[in-house]
C-alpha positions as CSV (number, residue, x, y, z in Angstrom):
1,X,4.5,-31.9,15.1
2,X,1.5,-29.4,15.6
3,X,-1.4,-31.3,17.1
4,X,-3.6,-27.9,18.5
5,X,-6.2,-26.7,16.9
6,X,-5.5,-23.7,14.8
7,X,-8.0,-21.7,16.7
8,X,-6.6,-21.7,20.0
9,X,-3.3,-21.2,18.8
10,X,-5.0,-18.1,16.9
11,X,-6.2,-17.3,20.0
12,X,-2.9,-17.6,22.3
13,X,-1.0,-15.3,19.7
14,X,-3.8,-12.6,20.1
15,X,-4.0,-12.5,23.8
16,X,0.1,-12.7,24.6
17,X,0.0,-9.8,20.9
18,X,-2.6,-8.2,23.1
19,X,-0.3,-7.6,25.9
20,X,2.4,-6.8,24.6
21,X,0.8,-3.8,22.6
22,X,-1.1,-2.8,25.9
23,X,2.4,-2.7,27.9
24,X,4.1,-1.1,24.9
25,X,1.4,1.6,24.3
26,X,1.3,2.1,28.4
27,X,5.3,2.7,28.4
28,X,4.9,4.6,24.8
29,X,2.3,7.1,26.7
30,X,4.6,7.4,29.8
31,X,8.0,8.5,28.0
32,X,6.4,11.0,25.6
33,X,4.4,12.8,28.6
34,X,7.9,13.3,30.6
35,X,9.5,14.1,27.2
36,X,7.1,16.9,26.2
37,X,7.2,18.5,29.4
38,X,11.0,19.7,28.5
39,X,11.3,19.1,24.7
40,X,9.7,20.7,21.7
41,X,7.2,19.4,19.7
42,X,8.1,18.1,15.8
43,X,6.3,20.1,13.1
44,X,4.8,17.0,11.1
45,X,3.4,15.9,15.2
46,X,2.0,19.6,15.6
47,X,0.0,19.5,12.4
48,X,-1.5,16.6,12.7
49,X,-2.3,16.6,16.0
50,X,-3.8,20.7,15.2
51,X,-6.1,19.0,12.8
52,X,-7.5,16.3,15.3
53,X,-8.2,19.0,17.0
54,X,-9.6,20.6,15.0
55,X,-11.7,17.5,14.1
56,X,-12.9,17.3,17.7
57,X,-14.3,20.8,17.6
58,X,-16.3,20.0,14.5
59,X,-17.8,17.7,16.5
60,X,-20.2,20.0,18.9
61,X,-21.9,21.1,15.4
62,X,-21.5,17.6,13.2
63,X,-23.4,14.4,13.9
64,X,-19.9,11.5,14.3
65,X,-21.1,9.7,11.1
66,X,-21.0,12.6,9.6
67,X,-17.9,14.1,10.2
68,X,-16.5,10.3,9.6
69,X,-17.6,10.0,6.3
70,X,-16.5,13.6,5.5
71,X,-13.3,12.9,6.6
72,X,-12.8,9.8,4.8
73,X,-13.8,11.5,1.4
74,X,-11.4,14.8,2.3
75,X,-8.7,13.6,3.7
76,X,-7.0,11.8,1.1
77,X,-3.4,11.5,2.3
78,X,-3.8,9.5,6.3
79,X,-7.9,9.3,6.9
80,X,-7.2,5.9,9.2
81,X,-5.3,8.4,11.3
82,X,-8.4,10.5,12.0
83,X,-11.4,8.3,11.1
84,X,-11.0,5.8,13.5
85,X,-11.1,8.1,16.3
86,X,-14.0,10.0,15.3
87,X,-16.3,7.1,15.3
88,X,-14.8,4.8,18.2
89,X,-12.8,7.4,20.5
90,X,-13.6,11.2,19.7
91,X,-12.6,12.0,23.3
92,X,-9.1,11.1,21.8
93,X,-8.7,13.7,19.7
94,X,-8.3,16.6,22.2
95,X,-6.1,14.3,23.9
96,X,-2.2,15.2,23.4
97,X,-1.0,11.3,22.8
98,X,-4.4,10.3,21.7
99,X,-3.3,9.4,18.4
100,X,-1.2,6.7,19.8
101,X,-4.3,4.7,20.2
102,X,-4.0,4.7,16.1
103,X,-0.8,2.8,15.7
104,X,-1.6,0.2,18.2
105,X,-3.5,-1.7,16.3
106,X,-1.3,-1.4,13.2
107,X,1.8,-3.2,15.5
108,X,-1.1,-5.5,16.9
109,X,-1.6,-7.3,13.4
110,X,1.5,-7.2,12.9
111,X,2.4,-9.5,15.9
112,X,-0.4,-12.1,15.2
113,X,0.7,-12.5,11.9
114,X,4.3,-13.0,12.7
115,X,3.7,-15.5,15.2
116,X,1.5,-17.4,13.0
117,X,4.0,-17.3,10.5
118,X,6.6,-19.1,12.6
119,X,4.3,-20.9,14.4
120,X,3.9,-22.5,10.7
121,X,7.3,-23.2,10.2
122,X,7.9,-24.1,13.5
123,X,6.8,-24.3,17.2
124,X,4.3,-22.6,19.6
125,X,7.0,-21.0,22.1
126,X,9.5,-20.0,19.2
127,X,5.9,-18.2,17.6
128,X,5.4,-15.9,21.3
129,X,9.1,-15.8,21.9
130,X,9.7,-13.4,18.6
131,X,7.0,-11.3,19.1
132,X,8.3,-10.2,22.7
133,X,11.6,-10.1,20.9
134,X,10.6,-7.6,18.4
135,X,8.7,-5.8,21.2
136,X,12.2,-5.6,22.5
137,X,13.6,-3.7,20.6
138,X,14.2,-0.1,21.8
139,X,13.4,2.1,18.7
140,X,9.8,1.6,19.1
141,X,9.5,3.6,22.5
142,X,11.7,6.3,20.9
143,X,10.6,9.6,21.9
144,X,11.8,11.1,18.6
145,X,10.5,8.0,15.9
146,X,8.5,5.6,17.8
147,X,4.9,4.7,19.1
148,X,4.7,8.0,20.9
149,X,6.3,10.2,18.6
150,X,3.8,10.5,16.2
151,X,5.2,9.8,13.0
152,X,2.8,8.3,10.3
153,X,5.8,6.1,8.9
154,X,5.7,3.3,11.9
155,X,2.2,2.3,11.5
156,X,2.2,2.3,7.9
157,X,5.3,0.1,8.1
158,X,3.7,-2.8,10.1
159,X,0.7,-2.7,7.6
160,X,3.2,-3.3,5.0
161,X,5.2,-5.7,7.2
162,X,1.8,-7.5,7.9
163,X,1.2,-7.8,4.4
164,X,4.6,-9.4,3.4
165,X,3.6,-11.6,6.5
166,X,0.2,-12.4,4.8
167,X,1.9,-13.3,1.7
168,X,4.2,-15.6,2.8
169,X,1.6,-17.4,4.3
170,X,-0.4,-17.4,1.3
171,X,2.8,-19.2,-0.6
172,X,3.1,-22.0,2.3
173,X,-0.9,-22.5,2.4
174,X,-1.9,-21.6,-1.7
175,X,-5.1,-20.2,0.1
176,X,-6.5,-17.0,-1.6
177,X,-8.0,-15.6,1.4
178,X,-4.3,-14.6,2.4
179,X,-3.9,-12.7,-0.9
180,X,-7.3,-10.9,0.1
181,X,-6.1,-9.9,3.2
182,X,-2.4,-8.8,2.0
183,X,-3.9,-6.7,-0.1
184,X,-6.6,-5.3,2.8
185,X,-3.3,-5.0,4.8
186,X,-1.7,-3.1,1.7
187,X,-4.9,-0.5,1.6
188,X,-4.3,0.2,5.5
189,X,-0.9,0.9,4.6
190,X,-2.1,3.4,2.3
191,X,-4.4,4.9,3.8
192,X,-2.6,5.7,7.0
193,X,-0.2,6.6,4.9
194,X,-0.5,8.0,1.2
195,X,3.4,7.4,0.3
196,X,3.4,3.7,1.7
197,X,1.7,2.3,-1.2
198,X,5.6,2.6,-3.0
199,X,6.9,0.8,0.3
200,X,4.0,-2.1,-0.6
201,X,5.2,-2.9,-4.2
202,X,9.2,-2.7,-3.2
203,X,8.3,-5.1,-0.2
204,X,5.9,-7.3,-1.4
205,X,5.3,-7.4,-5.3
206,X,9.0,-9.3,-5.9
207,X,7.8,-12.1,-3.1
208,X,4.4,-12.2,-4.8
209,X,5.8,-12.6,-8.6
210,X,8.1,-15.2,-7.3
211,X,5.4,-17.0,-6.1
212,X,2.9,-16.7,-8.6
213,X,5.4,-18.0,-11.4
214,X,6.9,-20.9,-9.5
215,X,3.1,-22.1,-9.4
216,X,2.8,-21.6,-13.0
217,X,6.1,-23.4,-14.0
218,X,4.4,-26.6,-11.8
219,X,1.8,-27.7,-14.2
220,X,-0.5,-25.2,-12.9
221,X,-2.9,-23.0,-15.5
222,X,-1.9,-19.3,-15.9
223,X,-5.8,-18.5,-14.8
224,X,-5.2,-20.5,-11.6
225,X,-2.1,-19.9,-11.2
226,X,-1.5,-16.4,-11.9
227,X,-4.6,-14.5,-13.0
228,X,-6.9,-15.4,-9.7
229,X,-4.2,-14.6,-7.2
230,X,-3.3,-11.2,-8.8
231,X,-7.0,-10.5,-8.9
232,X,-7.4,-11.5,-5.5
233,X,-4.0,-9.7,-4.4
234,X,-5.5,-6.2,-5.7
235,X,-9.3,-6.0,-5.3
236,X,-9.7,-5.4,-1.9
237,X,-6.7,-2.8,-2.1
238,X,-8.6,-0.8,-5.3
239,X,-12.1,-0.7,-3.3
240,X,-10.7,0.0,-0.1
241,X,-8.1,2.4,-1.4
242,X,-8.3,3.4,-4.8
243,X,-9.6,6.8,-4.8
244,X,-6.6,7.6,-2.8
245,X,-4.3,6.1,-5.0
246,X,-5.8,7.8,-8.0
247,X,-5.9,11.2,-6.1
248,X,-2.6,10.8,-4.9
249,X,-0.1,9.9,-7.8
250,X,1.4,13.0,-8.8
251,X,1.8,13.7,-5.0
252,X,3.7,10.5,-4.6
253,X,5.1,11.3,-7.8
254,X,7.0,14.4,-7.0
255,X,7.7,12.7,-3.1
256,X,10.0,9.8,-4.9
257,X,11.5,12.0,-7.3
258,X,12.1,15.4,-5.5
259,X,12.7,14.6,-1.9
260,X,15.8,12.5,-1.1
261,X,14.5,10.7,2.1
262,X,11.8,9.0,0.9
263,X,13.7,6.1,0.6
């Protein structure tokens, strides 16, 4: 039976998340430099990382607010890739694994949600002992598709991941505040990546349906059960991203249907 108080439990799962991400990103950072000094870089890598630069020159001639908000209105397909640093870490963006600093966070929310999750359904220990077994696994200090390698598709992933996460809680607690912060989670996704928003409706809209009509087939009313947790499900994700998902249709559009890998 869990007798703790939610907080420091909240608290425990950010501090151990905390440093596991610091370790990861620290390893991450070490790898790639000894990789790089005998290996190529990857075109996608070398374009983004030209534009950060690229960003970080406009900065001797734009005030930092500026340039953010410039950024964020321009850059309509990853602008938490490059916003973030331009208001909080500039520096970063000359650097050549700076941007790693970007998808830290992404796997940080993804760990305290997890371990909430089964903390939930289970115990304390089980909680910290699957988040250092996820940090386990190797493929996320890959040089050629993990934390280093700068590939916009691992960050966007634990958005979406944290999102199904959020969900599941919201189906175990009925609290709409989760749906809220799904769909925040869903708009990161998005934005750090303009293709992920396909990844967010395949991974979470089925859970989300299920849900939503199981509470409706209990006696509940359709505007309780179903209309107020879709509304609260896709607000946040429409002001925080809906420009971009407007902008970006047809691009995403001709991604699913023309190029074979997407999924």
């Amino acid at each position: 039976m869990n007798i703790q108080v939610p907080r420091s439990i909240w608290l425990k799962l950010f501090l151990v998340s905390c440093a596991l991400v610091l370790a990861l990103g620290g390893i991450a950072i070490w790898l790639q430099t000894a990789y790089f000094k005998h290996n190529p870089y990857f075109y996608d890598p070398v374009v983004y990382s030209w534009q950060n630069v690229r960003l970080f020159a406009s900065l001797s001639h734009s005030h930092r607010l500026e340039l953010a908000l410039t950024e964020w209105l321009t850059n309509s397909k990853s602008p938490l890739r490059t916003v973030p640093l331009i208001l909080f870490a500039p520096g970063l963006l000359a650097n050549e694994l700076g941007y790693i600093a970007t998808a830290l966070p992404a796997l940080l929310v993804f760990l305290v949600l997890l371990g909430w999750t089964i903390y939930q359904r289970s115990r304390l220990a089980y909680a910290l002992a699957s988040t250092i077994l996820l940090c386990a696994i190797p493929g996320l200090l890959s040089v050629n598709y993990g934390l280093g390698a700068y590939w916009l598709d691992l960050p966007a992933a634990f958005w979406v991941g944290a999102a199904a996460l959020a969900i599941l809680n919201f189906i175990r607690s009925e609290k709409l505040t989760w749906l809220m912060l799904a769909s925040t989670l869903a708009a990161c996704a998005t934005l750090s990546r303009y293709i992920a928003i396909a990844y967010v409706i395949i991974v979470c809209a089925p859970v989300l349906g299920y849900a939503l009509l199981k509470r409706w087939h209990q006696g509940k009313s359709f505007l309780r059960a179903v209309l107020l947790p879709i509304a609260a499900s896709i607000l946040p994700l429409l002001l925080l991203a809906g420009y971009y998902l407007v902008a970006q249709f047809e691009a995403n559009y001709q991604y699913y249907t023309k190029f074979g890998y997407a999924l």
